[in-house]
Backbone as a chain_set.jsonl record, in Angstrom:
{"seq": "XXXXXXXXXXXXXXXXXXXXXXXXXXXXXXXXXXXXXXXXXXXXXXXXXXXXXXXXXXXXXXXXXXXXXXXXXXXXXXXXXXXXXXXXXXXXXXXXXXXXXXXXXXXXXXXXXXXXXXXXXXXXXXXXXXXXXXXXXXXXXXXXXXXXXXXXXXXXXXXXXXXXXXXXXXXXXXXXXXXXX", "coords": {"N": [[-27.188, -3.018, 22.534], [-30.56, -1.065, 22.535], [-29.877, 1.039, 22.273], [-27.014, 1.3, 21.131], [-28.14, 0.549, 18.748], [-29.697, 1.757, 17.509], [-27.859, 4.249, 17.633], [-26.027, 3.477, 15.332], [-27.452, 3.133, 13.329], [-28.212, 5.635, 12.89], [-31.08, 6.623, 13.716], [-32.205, 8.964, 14.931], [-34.98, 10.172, 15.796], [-35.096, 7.674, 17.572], [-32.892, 7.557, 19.287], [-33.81, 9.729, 20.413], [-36.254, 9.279, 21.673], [-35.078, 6.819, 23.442], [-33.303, 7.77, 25.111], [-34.839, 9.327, 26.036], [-36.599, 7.955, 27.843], [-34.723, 6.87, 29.705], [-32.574, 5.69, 28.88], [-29.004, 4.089, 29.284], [-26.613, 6.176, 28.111], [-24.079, 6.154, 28.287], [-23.767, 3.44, 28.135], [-21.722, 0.71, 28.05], [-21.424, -2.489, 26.1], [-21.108, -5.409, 24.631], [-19.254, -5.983, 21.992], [-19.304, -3.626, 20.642], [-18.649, -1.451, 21.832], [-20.062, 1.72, 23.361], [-22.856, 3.976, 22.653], [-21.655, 5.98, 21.382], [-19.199, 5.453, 20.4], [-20.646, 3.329, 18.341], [-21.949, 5.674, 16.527], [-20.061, 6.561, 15.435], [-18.974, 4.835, 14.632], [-19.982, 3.913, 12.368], [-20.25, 6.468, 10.986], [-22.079, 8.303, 11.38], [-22.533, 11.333, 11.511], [-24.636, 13.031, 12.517], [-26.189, 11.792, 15.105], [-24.141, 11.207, 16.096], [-23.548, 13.648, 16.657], [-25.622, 14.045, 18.483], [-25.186, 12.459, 20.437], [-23.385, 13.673, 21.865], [-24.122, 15.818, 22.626], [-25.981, 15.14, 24.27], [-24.427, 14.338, 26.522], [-22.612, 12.18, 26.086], [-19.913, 10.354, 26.487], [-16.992, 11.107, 25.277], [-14.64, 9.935, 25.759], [-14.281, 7.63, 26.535], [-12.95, 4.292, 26.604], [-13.394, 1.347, 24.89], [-14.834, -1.838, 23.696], [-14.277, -3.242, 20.553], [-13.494, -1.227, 18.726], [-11.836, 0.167, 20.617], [-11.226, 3.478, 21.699], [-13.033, 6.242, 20.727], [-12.215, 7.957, 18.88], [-10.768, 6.497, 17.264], [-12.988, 4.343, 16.188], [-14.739, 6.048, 14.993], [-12.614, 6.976, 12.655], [-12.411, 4.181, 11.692], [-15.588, 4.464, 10.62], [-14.884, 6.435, 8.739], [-16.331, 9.202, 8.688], [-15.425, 12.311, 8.316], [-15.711, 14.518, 10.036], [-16.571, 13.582, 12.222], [-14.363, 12.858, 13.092], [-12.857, 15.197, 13.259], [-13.907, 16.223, 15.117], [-14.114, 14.854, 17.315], [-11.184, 15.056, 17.539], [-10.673, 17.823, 18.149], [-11.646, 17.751, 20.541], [-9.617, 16.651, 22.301], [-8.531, 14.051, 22.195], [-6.654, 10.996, 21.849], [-5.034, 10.283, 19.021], [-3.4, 8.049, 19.306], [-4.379, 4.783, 20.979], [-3.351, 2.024, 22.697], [-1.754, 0.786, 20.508], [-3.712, 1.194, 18.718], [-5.079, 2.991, 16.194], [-7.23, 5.54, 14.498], [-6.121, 6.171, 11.546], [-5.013, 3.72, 10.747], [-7.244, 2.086, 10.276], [-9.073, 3.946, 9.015], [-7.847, 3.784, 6.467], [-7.605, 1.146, 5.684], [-10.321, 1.046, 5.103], [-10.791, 2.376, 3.443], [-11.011, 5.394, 3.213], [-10.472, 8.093, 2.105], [-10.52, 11.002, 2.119], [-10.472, 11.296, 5.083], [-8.167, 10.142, 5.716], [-6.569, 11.593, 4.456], [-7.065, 14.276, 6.166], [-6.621, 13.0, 8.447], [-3.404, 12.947, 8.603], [-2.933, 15.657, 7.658], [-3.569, 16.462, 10.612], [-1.743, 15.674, 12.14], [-1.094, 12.553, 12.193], [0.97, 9.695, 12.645], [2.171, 8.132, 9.649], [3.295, 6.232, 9.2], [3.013, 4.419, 11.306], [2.52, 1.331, 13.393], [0.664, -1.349, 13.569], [-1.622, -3.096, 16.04], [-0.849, -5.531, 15.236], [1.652, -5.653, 14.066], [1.62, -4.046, 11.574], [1.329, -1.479, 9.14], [-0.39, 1.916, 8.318], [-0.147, 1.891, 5.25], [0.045, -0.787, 4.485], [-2.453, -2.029, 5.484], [-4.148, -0.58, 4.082], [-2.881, -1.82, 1.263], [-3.936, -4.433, 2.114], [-6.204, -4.168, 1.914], [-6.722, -4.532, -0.852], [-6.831, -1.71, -1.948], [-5.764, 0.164, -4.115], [-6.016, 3.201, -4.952], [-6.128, 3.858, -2.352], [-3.72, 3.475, -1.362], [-2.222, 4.685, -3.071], [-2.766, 7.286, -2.038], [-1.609, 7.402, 0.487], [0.622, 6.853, -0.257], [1.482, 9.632, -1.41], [1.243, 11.084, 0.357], [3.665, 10.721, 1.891], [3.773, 8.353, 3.026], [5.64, 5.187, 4.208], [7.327, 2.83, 1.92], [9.172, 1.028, 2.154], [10.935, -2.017, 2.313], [11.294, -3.823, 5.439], [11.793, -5.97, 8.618], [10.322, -6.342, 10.673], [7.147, -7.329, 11.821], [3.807, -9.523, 10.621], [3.563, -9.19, 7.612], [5.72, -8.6, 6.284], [6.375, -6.48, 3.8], [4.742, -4.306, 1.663], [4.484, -4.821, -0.792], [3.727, -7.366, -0.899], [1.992, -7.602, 1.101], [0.011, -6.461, -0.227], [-0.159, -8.658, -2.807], [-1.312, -10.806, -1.339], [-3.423, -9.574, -0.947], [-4.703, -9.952, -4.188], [-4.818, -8.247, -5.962], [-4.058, -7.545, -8.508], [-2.928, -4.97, -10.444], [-1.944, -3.485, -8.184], [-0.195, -4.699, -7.011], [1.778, -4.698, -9.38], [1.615, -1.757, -9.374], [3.391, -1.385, -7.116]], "CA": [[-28.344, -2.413, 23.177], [-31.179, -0.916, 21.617], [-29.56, 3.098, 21.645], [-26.567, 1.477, 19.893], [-28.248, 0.082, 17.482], [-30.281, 3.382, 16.833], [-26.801, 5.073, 17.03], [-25.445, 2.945, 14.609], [-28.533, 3.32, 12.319], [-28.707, 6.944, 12.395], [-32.096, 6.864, 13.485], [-32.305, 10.117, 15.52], [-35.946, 9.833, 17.121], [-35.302, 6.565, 18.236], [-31.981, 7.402, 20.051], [-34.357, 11.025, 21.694], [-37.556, 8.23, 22.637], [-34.681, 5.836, 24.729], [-33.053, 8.343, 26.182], [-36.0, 9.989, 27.555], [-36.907, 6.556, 29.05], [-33.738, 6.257, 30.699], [-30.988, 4.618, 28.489], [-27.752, 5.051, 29.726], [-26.115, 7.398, 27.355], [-22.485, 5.784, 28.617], [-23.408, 1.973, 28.483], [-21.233, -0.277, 26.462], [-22.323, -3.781, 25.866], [-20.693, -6.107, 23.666], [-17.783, -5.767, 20.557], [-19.396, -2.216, 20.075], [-18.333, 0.227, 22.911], [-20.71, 2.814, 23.806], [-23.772, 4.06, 21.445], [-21.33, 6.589, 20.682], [-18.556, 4.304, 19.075], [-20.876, 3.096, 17.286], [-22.077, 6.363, 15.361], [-18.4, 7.0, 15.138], [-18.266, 3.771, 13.859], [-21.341, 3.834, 11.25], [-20.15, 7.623, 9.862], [-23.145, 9.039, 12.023], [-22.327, 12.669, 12.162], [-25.894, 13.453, 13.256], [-26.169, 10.662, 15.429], [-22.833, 11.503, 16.741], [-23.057, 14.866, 17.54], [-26.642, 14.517, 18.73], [-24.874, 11.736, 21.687], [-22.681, 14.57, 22.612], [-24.986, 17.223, 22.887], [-26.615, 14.805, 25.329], [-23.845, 14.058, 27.315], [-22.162, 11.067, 26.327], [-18.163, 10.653, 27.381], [-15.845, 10.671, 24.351], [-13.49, 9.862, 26.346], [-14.519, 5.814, 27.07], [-12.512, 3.253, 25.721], [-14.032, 0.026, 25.099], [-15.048, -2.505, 22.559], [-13.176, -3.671, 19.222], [-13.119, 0.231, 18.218], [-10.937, 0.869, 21.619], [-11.313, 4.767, 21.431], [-14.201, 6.847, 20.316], [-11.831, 8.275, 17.648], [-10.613, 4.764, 16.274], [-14.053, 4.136, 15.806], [-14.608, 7.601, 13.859], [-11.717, 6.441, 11.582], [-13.55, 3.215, 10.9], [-16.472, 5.356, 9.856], [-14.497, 7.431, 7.866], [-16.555, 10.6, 8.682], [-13.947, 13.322, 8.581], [-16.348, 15.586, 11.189], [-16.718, 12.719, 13.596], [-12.844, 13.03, 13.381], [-12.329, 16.267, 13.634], [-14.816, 16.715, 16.513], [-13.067, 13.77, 18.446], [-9.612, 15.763, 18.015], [-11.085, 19.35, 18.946], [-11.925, 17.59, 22.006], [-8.33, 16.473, 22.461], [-8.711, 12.611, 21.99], [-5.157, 10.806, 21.205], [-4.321, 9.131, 18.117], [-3.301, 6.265, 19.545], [-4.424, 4.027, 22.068], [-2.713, 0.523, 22.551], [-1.522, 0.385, 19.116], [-4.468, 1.261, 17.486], [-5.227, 4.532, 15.623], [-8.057, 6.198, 13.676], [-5.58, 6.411, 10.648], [-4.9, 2.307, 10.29], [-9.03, 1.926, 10.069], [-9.558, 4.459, 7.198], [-7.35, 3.089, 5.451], [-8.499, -0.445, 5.701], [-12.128, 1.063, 5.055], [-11.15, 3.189, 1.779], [-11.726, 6.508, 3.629], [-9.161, 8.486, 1.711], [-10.788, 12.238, 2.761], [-10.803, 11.155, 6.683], [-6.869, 9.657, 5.78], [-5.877, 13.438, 4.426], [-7.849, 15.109, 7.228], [-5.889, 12.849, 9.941], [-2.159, 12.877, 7.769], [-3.044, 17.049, 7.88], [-3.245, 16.994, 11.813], [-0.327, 15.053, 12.492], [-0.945, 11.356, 12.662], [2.017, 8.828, 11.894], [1.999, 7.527, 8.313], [4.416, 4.864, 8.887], [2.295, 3.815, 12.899], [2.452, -0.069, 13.58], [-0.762, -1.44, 14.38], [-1.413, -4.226, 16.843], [-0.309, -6.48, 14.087], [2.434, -4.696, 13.363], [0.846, -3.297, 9.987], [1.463, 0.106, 9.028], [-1.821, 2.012, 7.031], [0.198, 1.353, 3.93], [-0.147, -2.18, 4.556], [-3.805, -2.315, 5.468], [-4.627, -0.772, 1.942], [-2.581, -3.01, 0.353], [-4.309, -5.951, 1.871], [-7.534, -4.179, 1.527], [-6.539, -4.221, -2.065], [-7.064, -0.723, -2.56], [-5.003, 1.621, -4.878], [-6.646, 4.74, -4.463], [-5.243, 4.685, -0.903], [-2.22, 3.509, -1.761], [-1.567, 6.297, -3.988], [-2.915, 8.613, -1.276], [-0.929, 7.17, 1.522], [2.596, 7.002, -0.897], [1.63, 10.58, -1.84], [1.212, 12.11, 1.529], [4.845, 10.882, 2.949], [4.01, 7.145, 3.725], [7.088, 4.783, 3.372], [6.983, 1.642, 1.264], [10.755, 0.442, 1.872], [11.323, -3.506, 3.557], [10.955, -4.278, 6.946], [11.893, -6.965, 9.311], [9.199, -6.645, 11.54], [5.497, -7.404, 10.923], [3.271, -10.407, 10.459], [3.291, -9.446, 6.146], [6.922, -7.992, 5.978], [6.429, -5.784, 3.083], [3.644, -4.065, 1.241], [4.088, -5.574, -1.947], [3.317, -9.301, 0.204], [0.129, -6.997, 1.439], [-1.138, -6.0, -2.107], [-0.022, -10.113, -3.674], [-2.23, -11.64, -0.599], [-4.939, -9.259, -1.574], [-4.999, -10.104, -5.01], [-5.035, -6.881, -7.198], [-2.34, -7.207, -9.841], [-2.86, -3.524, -10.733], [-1.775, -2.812, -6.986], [1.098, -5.347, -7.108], [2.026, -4.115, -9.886], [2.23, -0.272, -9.175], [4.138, -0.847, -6.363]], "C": [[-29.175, -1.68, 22.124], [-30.471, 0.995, 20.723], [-28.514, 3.015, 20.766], [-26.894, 1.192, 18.517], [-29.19, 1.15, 16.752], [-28.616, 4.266, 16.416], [-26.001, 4.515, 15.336], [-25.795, 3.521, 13.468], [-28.682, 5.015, 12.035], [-29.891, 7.369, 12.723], [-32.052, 7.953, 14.766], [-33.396, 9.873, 16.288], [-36.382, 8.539, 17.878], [-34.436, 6.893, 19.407], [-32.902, 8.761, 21.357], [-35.06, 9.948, 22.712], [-36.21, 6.991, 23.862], [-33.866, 6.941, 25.176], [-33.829, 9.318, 26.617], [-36.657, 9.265, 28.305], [-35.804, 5.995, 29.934], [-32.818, 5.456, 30.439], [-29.947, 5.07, 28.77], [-26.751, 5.373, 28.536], [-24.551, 6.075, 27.082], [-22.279, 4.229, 28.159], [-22.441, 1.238, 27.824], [-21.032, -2.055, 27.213], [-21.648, -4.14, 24.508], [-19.569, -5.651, 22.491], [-17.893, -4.205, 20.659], [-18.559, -0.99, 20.651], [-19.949, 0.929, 23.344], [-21.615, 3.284, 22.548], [-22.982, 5.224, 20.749], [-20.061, 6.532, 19.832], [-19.377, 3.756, 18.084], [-21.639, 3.691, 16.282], [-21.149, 6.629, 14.9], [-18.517, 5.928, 13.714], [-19.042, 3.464, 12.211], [-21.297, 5.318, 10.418], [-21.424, 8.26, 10.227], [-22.968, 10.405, 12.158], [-23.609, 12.985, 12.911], [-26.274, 12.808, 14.885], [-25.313, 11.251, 16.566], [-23.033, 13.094, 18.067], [-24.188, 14.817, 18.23], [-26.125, 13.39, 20.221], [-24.097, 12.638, 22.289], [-23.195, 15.109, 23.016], [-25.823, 16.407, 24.256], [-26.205, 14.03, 26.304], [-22.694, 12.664, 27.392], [-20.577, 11.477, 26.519], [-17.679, 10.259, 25.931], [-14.333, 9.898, 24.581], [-13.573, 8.208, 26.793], [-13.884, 5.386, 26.121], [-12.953, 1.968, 25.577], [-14.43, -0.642, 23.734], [-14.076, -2.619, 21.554], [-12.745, -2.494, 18.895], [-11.972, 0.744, 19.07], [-11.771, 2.465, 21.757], [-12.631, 5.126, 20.546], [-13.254, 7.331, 18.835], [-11.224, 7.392, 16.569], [-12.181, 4.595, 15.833], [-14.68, 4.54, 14.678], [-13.904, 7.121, 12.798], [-11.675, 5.166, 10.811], [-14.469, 3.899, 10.085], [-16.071, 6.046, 8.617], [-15.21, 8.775, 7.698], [-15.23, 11.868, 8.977], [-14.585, 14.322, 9.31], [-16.16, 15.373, 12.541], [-15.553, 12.831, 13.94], [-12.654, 14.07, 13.516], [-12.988, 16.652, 14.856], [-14.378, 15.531, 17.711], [-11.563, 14.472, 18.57], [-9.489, 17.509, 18.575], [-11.526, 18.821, 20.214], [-10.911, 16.921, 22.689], [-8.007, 14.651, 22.778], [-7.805, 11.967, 21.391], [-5.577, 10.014, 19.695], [-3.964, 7.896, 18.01], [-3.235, 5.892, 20.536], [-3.955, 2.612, 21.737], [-2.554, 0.513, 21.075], [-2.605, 0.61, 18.164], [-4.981, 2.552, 17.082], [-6.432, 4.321, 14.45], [-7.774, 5.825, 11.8], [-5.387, 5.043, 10.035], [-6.49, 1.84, 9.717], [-9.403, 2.355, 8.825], [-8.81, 4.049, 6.587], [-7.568, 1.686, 4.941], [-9.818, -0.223, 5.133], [-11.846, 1.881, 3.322], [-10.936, 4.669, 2.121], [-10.744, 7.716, 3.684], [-9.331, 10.455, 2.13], [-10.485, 11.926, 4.311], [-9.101, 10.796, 6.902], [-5.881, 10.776, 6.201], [-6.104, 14.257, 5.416], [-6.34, 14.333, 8.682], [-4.33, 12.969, 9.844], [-1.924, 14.597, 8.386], [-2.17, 17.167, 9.361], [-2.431, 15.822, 12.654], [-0.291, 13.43, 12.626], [0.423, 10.908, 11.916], [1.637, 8.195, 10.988], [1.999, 6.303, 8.788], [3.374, 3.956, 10.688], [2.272, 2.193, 12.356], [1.302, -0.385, 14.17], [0.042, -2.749, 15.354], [-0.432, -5.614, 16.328], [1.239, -6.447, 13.382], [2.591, -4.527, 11.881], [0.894, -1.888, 10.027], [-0.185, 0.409, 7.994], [-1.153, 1.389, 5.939], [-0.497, -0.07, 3.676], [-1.807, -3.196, 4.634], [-4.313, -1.948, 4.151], [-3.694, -1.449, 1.513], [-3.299, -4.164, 0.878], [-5.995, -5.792, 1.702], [-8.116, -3.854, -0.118], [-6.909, -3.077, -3.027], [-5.979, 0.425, -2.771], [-5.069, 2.595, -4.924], [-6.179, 5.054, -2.859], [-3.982, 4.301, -0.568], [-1.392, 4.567, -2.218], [-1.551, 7.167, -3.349], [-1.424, 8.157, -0.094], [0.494, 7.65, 0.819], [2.338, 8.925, -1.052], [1.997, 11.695, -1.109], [2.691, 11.687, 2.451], [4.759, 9.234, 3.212], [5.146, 6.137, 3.236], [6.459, 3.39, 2.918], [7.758, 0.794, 1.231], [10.39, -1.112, 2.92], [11.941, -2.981, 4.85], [11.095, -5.245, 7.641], [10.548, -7.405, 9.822], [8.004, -6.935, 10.797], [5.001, -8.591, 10.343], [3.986, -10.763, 8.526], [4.742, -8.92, 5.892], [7.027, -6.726, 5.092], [4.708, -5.464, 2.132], [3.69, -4.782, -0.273], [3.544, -7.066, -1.6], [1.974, -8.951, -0.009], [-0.369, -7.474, 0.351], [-1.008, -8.014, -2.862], [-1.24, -10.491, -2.443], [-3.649, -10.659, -0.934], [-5.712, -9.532, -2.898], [-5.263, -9.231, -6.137], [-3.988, -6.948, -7.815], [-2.411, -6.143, -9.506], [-2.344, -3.014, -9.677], [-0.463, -3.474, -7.277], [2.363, -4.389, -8.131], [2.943, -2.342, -10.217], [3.339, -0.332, -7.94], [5.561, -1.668, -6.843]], "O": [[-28.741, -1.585, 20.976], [-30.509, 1.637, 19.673], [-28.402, 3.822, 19.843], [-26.273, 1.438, 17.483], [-29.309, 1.253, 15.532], [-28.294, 4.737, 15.325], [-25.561, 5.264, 14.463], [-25.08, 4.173, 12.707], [-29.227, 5.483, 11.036], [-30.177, 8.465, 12.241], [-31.746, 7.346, 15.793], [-33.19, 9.404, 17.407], [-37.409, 8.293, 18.509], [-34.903, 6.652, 20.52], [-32.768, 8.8, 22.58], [-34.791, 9.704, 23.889], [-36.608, 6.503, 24.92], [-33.899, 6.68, 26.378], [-33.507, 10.097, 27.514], [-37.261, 9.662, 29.302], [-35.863, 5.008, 30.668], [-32.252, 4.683, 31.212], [-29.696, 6.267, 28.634], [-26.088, 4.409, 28.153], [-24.201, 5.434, 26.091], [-21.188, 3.731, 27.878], [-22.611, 1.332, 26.608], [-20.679, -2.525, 28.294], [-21.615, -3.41, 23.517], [-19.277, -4.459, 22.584], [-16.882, -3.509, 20.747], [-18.039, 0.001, 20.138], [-20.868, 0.155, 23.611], [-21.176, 3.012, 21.43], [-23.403, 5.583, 19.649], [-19.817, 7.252, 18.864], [-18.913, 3.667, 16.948], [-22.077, 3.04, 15.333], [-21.217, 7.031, 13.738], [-18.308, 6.053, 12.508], [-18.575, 2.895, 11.224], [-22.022, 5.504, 9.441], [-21.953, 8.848, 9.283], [-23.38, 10.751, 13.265], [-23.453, 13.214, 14.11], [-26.642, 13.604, 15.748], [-25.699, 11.659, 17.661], [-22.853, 13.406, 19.244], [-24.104, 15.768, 19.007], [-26.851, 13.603, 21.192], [-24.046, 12.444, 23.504], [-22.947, 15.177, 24.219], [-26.241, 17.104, 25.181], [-26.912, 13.247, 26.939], [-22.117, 12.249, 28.397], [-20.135, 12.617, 26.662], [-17.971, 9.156, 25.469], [-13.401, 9.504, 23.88], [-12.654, 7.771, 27.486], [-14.0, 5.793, 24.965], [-12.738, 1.384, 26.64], [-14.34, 0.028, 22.706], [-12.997, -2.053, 21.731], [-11.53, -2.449, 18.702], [-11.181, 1.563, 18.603], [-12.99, 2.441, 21.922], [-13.145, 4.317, 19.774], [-13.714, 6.993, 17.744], [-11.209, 7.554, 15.349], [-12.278, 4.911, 14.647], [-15.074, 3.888, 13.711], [-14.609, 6.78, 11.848], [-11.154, 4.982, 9.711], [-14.237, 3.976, 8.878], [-16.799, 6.202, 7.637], [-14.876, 9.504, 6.764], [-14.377, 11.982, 9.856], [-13.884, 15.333, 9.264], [-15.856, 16.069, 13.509], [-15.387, 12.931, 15.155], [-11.779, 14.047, 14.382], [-12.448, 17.49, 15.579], [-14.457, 15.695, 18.928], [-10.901, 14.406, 19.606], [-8.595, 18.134, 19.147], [-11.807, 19.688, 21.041], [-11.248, 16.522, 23.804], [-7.212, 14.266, 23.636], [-7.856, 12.159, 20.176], [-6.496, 9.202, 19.59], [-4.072, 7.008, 17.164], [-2.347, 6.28, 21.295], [-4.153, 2.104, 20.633], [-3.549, 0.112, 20.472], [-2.508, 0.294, 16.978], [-5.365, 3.218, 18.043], [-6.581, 3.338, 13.724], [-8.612, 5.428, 10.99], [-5.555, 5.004, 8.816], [-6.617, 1.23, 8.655], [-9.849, 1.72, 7.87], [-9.416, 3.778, 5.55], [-7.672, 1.355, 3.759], [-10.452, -1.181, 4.692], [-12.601, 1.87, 2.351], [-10.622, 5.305, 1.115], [-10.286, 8.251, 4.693], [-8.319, 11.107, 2.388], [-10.067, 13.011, 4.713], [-8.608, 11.053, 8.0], [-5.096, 11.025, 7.116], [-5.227, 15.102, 5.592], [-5.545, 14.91, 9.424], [-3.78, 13.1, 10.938], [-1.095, 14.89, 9.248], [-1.025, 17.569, 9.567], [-2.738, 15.307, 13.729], [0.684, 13.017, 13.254], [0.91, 11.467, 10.934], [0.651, 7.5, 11.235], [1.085, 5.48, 8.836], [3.341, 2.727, 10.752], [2.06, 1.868, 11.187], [0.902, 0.191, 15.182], [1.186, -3.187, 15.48], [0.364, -6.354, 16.906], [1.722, -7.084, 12.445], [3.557, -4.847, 11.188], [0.478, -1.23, 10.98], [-0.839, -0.374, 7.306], [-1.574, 0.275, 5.629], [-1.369, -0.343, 2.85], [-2.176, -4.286, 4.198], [-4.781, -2.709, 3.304], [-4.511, -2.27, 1.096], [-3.346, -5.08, 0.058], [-6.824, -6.674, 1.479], [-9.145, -3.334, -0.55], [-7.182, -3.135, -4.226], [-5.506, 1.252, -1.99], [-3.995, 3.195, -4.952], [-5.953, 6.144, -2.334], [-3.294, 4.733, 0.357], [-0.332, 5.095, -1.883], [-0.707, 8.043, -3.538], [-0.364, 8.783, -0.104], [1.249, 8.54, 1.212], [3.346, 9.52, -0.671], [2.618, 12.719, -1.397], [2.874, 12.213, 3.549], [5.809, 8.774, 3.659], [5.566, 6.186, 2.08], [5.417, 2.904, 3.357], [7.555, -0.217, 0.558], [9.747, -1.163, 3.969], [12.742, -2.093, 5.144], [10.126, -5.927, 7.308], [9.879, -8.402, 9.553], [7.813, -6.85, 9.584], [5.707, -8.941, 9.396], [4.549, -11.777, 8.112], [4.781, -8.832, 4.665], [7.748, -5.838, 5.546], [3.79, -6.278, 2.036], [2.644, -5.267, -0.704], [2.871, -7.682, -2.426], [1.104, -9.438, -0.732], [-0.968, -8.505, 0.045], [-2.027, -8.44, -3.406], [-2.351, -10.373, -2.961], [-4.762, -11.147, -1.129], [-6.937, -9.444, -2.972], [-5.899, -9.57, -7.135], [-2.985, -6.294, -7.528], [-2.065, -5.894, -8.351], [-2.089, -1.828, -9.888], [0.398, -2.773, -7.808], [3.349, -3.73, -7.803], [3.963, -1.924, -10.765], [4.111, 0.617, -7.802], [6.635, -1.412, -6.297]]}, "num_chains": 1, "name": "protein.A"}
């Protein structure tokens, strides 16, 4: 719709001009969710907080994001996340968490921020992929290092599409990741 694609964008007096013509705040339409998954999802703090302030529901689940705070953790804003968990918004819905996303995305401040207020390191996604596993296949070392640093485990596993994170990091292709681990 057009308000997510202002939310998305950040563009602020686009998202005031449709909702003073009557866009519904709540709608969600297609992969996205709601225009306010997808400032979550785009690292909108402005955006974000400016759909709250005008009523939207944090609380909708819908689209690929699931959760307003999965979404956030795509984004990797660490505000949008903290202002989704001051409003008491779980961690994990159906298997999917905030914390598997930033890590997949790089978003190693928003990782520490959600590690801080209690998420599971080690969490199984849908896939059964732990974060570890998503940075390793998103062939990034920098959140590897964060993840191993903050408690996450790295030991073999039965379960799980990739079995082990060293698999991850070889199908991603980063020696230097292979390597370190």
């Amino acid at each position: 719709t057009p308000l997510q694609c202002a939310a998305y964008a950040g563009n602020l007096a686009c998202i005031e001009l449709l909702l003073k013509y009557g866009a519904d705040i709540n709608f969600s339409e297609g992969k996205v969710g709601t225009s306010l998954h997808a400032a979550g999802a785009s690292g909108n703090l402005s955006a974000f907080q400016l759909l709250l302030e005008r009523g939207a529901n944090p609380n909708v689940v819908r689209g690929q994001y699931g959760s307003v705070l999965w979404a956030a953790g795509y984004g990797g804003d660490r505000e949008c996340v903290r202002i989704c968990l001051q409003r008491g918004l779980k961690h994990e819905i159906h298997m999917r968490t905030p914390l598997l996303w930033a890590a997949a995305e790089g978003h190693i401040e928003t990782v520490k921020y959600l590690a801080m207020e209690g998420a599971n390191l080690d969490v199984w996604g849908r896939g059964l992929e732990t974060p570890l596993e998503f940075g390793c296949l998103a062939g990034r070392l920098d959140m590897v290092k964060c993840l191993l640093a903050l408690g996450a485990r790295a030991e073999f596993r039965q379960a799980g599409k990739y079995r082990t994170a060293v698999v991850c990091a070889d199908i991603s292709g980063n020696k230097e990741l292979v390597e370190f681990l």
